[in-house]
Structures are given as C-alpha cells and as structure tokens.
N, C-alpha and C positions, 0 to 999 in steps of 0.2 A: 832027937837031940838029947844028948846028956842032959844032967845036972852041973856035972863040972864045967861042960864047954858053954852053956848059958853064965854058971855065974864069974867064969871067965870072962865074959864078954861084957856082962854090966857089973862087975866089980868096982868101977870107975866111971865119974861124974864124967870125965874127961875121953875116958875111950865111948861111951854114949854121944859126946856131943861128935865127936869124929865121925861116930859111924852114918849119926844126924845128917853131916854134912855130906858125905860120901853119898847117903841116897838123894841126897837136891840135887848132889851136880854132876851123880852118876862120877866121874872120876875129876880128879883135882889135883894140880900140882901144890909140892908138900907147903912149898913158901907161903902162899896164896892161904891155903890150911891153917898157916900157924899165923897169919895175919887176921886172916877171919875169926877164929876163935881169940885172938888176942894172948895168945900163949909162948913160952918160951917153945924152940926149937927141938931143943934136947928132949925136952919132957913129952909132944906130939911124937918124936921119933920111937921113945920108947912103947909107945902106947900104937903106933903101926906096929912095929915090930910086934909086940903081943899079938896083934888082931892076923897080922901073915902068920904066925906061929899056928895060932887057929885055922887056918886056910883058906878063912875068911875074905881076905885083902890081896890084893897083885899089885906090882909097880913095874912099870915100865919107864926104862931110862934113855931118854934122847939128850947124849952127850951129858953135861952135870946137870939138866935138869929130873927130874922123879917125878913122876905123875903116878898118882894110886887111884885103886878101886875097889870094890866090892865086887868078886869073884862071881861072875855071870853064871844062871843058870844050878846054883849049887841051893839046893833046898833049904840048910839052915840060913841063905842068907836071904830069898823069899820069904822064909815067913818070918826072920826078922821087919825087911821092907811092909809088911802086912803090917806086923805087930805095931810098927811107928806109923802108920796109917792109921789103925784103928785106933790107938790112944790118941793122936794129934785129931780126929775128928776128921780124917780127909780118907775118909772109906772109900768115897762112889769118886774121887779125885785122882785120874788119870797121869797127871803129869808128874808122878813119882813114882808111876811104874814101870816096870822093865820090861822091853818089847816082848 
C-alpha cells in the first residue's frame, strides 16, 4: 500500500467514518449513509466518489436507487477491515469480517 493511497484514504474525519460504516453493513444504500452519519448528501457523495477513485468502493444501481461497498477481496481493503478491528478492540470479533 502506498503512502499516498493510505493518506488518501484517511485524509478525512468523514471519509473514515464512511468507510466505518461500509464494513458494519458490508454494503449500504447512499441515503440510508447519509442519514446515519447525519451528513449532507453532496458532501457523502463527494467522499464515495474519492474512495471509487481509489478502487476501494463499487455501487451498484437498481433503478434511482445506489447501494455501495467496499470492493470484495481487494487487499488494501482487508487490511483496512483488520486495521478497524484492531484499533476498535474487536480483533477475535467475527461479525465484521468478510467471508
């Protein structure tokens, strides 16, 4: 993993708490997202779009709805999942990790 593409990634309180939420619920439609963090829409959007720029993040759209994720199987994004496991203290904690 770069340097750049790490402090890409936690540049932002906000793309942090995104990416937070993205490993709870494994994938999320954006509304839902931008309700739960309590954030304006614009500003969540731009902060996806950063993280897909990365290649971090997928969405898949059924009709106007967008449901995003974190890009299964892609190593920088396992051991991000690790990383917010070992700091949150839920190491031996199964239910936020990826089959």
């Amino acid at each position: 993993m770069s340097t750049n593409f790490l402090e890409e990634v936690f540049s932002s309180r906000i793309r942090v708490r995104v990416v937070r939420k993205l490993i709870q619920y494994k994938e999320i439609n954006i509304t839902k997202l931008t309700k739960d963090l309590g954030l304006n829409h614009r500003i969540i959007e731009q902060h996806i779009n950063a993280l897909k720029n990365l290649g971090i993040v997928e969405e898949k759209r059924f009709g106007r709805i967008r449901i995003i994720r974190l890009v299964e199987n892609d190593v920088r994004v396992m051991a991000i999942e690790r990383l917010f496991l070992e700091i949150e203290g839920k190491g031996n904690n199964d239910s936020l990790n990826r089959d």
